[in-house]
N, C-alpha and C positions, 0 to 999 in steps of 0.2 A: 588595468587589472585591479580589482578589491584589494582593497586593506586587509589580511588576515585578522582575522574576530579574535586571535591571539597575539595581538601586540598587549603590552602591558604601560600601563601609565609614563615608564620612562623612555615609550617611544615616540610620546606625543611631538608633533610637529611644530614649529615657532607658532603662537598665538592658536593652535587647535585649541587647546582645553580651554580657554578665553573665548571664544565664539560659539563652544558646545553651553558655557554657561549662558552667554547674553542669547541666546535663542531658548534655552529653555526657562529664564527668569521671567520671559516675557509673557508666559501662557498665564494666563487666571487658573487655572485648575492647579497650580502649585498649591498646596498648603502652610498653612502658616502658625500652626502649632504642632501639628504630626513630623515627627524623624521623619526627612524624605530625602532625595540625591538631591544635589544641587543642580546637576546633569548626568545622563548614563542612568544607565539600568541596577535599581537595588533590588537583592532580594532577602533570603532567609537574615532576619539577627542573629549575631554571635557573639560569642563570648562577654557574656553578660556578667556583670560581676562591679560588686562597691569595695573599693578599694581607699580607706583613709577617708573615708566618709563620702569620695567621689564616686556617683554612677558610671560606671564605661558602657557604652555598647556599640558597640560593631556591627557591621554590615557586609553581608556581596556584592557588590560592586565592580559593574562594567562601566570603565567612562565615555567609551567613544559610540553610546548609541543605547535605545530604547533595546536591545537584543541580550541574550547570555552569550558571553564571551569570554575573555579570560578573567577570572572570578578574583578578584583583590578584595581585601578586609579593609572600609572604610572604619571610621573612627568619630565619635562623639560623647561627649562627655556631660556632666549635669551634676550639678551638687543638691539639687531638687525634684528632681524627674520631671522637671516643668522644661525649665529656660538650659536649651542646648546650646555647647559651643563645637565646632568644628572643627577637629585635630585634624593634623598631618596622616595621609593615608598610613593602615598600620601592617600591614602584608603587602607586599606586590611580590608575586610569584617568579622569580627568579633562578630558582634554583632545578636541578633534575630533579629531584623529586616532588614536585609540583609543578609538573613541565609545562601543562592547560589546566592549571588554575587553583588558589588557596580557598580549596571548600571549607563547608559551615562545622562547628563545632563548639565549644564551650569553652568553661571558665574556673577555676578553682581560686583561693587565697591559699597561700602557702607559705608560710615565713612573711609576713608583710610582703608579699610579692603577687602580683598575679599571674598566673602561670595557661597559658592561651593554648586549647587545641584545637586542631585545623585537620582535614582534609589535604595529602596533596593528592589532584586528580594528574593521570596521567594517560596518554592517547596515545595507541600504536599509529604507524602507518597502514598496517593491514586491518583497521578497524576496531581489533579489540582495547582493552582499557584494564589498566590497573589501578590500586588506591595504595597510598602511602597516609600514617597518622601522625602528625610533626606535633611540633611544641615550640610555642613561642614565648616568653619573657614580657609581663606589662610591669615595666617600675613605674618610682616613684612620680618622678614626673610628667609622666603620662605616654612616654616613647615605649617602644617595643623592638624587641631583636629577639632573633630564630634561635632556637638551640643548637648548638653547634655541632651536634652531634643525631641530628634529624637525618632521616625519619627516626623517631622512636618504634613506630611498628614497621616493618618494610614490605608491603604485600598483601596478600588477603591468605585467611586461611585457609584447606582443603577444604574442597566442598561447596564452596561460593563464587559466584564471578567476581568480576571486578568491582561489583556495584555495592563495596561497603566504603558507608562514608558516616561523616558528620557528631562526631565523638563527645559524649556525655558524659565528665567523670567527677566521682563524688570519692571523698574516704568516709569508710564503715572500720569503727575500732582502728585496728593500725595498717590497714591495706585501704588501697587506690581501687577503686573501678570504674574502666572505660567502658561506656554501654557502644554501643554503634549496629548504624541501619543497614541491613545487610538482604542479598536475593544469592535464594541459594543456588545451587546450578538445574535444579530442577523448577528453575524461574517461579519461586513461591518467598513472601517474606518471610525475615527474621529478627529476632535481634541476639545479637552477641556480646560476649563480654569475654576482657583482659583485666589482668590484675598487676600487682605493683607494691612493691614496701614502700616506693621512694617518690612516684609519679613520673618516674623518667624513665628505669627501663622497662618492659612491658611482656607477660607471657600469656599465651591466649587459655583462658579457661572455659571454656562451653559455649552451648547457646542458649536462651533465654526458653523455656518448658513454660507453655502455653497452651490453652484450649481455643486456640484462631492459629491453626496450622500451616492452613491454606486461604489467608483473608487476604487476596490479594499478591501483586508480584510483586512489590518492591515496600519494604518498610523502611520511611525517612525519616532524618531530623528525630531521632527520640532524645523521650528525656524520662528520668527518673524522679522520684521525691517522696521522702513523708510529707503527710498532713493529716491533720484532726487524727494521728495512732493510725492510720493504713498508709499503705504501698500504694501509690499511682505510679504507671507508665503513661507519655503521651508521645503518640508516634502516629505518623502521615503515608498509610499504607496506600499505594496505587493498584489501580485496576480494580474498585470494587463498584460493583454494580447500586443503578438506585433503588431505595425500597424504601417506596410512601414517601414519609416527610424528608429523610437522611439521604445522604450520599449522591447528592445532585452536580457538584463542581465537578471540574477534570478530573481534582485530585482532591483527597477530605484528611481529616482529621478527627482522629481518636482520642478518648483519653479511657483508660482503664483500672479500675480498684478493684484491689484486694491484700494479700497478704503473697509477700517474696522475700522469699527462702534464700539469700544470696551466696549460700555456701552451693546449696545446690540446685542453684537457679532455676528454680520450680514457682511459679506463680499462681497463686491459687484464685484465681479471680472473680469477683462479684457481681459487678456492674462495668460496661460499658456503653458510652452512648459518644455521638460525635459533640466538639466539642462546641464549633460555632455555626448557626443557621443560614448566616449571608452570602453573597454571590463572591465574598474575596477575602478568604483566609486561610492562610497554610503555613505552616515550620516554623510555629512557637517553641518558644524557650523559655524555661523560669529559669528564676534563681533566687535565695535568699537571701535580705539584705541585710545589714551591722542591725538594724531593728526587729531581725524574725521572722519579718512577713516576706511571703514567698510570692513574688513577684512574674508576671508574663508580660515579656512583647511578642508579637506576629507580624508575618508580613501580611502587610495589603493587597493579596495579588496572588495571583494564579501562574503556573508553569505554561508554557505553551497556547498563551492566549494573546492575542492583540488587543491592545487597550487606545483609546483617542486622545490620551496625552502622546502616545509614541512619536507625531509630529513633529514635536516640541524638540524631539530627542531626549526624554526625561520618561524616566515608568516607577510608577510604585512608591511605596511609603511603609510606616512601622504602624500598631496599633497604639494608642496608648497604654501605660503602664498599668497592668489590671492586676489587685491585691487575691487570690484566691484562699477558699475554703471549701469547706466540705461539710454538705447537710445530707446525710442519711443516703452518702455515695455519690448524693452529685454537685458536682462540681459548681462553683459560686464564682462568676467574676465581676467584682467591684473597681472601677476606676477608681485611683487612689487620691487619697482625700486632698494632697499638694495641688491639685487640678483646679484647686477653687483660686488657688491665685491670681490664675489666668482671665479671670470674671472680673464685667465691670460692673457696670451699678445693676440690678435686678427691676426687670419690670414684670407685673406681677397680671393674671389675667382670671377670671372667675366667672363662672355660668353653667345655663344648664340648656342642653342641645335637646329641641326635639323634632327632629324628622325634617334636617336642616345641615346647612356644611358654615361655617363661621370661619371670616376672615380671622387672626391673632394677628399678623404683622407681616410687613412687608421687607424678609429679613436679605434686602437685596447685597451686601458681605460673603454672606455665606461662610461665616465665620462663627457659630454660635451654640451654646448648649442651652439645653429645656428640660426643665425637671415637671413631671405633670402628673395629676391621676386621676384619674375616674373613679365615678364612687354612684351609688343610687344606678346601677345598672338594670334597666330596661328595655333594651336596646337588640335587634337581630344581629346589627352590624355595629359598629362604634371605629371612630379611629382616629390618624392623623395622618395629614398629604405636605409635605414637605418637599422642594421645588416648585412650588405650585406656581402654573402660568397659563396661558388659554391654553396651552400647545402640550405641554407636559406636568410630572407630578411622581414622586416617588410616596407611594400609598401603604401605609403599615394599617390592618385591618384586623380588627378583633371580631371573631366569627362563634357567637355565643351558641349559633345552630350546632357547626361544625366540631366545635369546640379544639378551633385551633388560631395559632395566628400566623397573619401573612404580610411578608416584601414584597410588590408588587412594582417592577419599575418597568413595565411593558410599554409604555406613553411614553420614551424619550427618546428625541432622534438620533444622539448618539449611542446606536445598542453598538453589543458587543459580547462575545462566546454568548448567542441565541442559540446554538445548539445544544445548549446545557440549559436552557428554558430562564424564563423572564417572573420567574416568581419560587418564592422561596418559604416554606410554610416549617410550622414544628406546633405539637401537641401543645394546646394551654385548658385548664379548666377553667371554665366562667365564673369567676365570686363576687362579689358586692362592691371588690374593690381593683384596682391594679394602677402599678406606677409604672412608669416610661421615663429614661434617663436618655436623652437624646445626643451627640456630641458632632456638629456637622463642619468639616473643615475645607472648602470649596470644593471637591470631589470626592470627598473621605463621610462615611455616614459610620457610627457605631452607634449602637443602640440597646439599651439595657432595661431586659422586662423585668418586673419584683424582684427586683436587688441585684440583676445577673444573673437569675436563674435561668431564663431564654438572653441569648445575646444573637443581634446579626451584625454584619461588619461587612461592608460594601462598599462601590465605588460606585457614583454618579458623576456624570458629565452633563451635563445643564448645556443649554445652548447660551452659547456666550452675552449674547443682548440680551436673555430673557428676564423677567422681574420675577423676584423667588418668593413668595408667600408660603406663610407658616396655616395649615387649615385645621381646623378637627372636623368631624360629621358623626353623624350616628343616622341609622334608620331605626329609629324608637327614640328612647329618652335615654338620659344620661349627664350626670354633674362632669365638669371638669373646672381645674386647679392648674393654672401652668405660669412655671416661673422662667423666664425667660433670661439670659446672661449674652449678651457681646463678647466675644472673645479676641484675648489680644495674641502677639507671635508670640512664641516659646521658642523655634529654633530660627538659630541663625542664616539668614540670608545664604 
């Protein structure tokens, strides 16, 4: 008989967790400076939060397989955002009220304290499901204990299924709010909020008055924030259709500005657009650190998708730490400048492309960021191929006809969710100049167009023996500039 996909970490068997690591350390397609599991399945980040100058961040975590199963809050830490270390799991679901699993949620400071909220998910026998919203304890030294007096919410409230989870909470003035993703029972999203003097006991105050009523059946993973003087929300609605460049994954990501009204939860809104272009992004989290700057991680990875690390018994990874802003409503994601420490010595590359594809380097690692730009733009096509081998090539293409740019990773033999198509585009206007901030970490690609304004964020799988070259081309002319960086680990083994 199977193992139930609901055993929890302290049911693992003499030397199981030992043999799930030595089989998935072995694959090459680990990463070696992206947050990743050691073994098991991660997904959403949570409880994000600097505590005494330390980074915490958290994870979903399944150990016993590449699958979602009963959801534990791994644990890692960073005084840098660079170089992780690997704490003692910080949830494992134990309790009734988190019967199948401590889902995703947030992070507050409160008193020198961090004070962690969670999901607990919970499964009938007849099928249905409830949500419980608990609270956990992160001290000083970096351990974590349950409130003892969990759940702080017990239920869901009228009008909604089970399906509210994943609790985002901030104080405004002297009250607490828990935002949280919610499907209402007329199966369309929402989000909702509870309030609070104290952050512990909780009363539900409304739903979130918006002009996307009906965008989808399930709205997840939200978050809340100022920047630059506006209101964003950013939340992971399901089920929405694709249209042109946007909404091609299983499942996408929003992010929405304008101005909210938190008395009477009216959101006036101005702009939204999704948040990232690539074939693997979902259930970001910010949060603001002891320096101001509002901070995101995301997972690497899709709901319901089979990936060619699953072998291994190993799935998924974090993005890196990206600083955001806001220009004229949309959203800006910059990799944070601590990143450079990671860099060895720069090799530097300079020319001009015409009607021609040029080797750069033979970056067989697969460990390495590229800062580059084009400039003197003459060109129909322009770009850069990355993987590159007789056999395959992940192709980023600047299409000055089109005027758009495009992910192309259709040429590799490890595909994977083809049903949601093998190329990934988003609106760019053609100008004289544009810069590319590359970051490639054996299967992890992120990629940043003029400054973060287009970002994609993807997973490649290379064939193992392959030799990986760095290319550019262009059909026309075209200057290029590219600074090339080796990159070393940041997390631990």
């Amino acid at each position: 008989m199977a193992e139930s996909k609901y055993r929890t970490i302290l049911e693992a068997k003499s030397g199981e967790l030992e043999a799930l690591k030595d089989k998935a350390i072995k694959d090459s397609w680990q990463p070696i400076y992206h947050i990743h599991p050691q073994y098991g399945l991660m997904n959403d980040p949570n409880g994000l939060v600097q505590l005494n100058g330390e980074y915490h961040v958290f994870y979903q975590w399944y150990p016993y397989g590449a699958m979602h199963g009963m959801k534990h809050w791994a644990h890692v830490k960073s005084t840098d955002l660079v170089t992780w270390e690997r704490l003692p799991v910080a949830l494992t679901p134990t309790e009734e009220y988190e019967s199948h699993g401590a889902y995703s949620g947030g992070a507050i400071e409160k008193d020198g304290q961090g004070l962690l909220f969670y999901t607990g998910n919970v499964k009938y026998e007849d099928g249905s499901r409830s949500a419980n919203q608990c609270i956990a304890m992160l001290n000083r030294d970096g351990s974590v204990e349950k409130y003892t007096n969990n759940p702080a919410v017990r239920g869901v409230p009228d009008g909604y299924t089970g399906h509210v989870r994943d609790p985002k909470v901030w104080k405004e003035n002297d009250t607490y709010y828990m935002l949280l993703g919610a499907q209402r029972e007329n199966e369309t999203g929402a989000l909702i909020v509870y309030e609070s003097s104290d952050a512990l006991q909780w009363s539900f105050k409304g739903e979130v008055k918006t002009s996307l009523p009906d965008f989808g059946y399930m709205w997840e993973c939200p978050d809340y924030f100022k920047l630059d003087g506006k209101d964003v929300f950013v939340f992971s609605p399901q089920g929405i259709k694709a249209d042109g460049h946007d909404f091609h994954n299983i499942y996408n990501v929003i992010y929405a500005v304008g101005t909210f009204d938190v008395e009477s939860l009216t959101f006036e809104m101005e702009y939204y657009r999704e948040i990232d272009k690539g074939f693997d992004f979902y259930a970001p989290q910010t949060f603001q650190d002891e320096s101001g700057r509002r901070l995101l991680f995301a997972w690497i990875g899709n709901p319901d998708v089979d990936y060619p690390s699953d072998e291994y018994g190993w799935a998924h990874a974090l993005t890196l730490p990206r600083e955001l802003s806001l220009e004229e409503n949309e959203l800006v994601q910059k990799p944070v400048e601590e990143l450079n420490k990671l860099r060895d010595q720069a090799v530097h590359f300079r020319g001009t492309l015409k009607n021609e594809e040029v080797i750069i380097d033979e970056a067989t690692n697969n460990a390495y960021e590229i800062n580059m730009t084009f400039r003197e733009i003459e060109a129909k096509q322009f770009g850069l191929e990355l993987f590159n081998s007789k056999e395959e090539e992940l192709r980023l293409v600047f299409d000055t006809g089109k005027q758009e740019v495009r992910l192309d990773r259709s040429s590799f033999h490890h595909q994977y969710a083809t049903e949601y198509g093998v190329v990934r585009s988003e609106k760019w206007t053609a100008s004289d100049e544009v810069d590319v901030r590359v970051f490639v970490d054996k299967s992890i690609v992120e990629i940043y167009i003029n400054g973060g304004k287009i970002v994609f964020t993807s997973r490649v799988f290379p064939k193992k023996d392959s030799k990986s070259a760095v290319n550019v081309f262009a059909e026309g002319a075209v200057d290029y500039r590219i600074d090339y960086y080796g990159m070393s680990r940041g997390i631990s083994i």
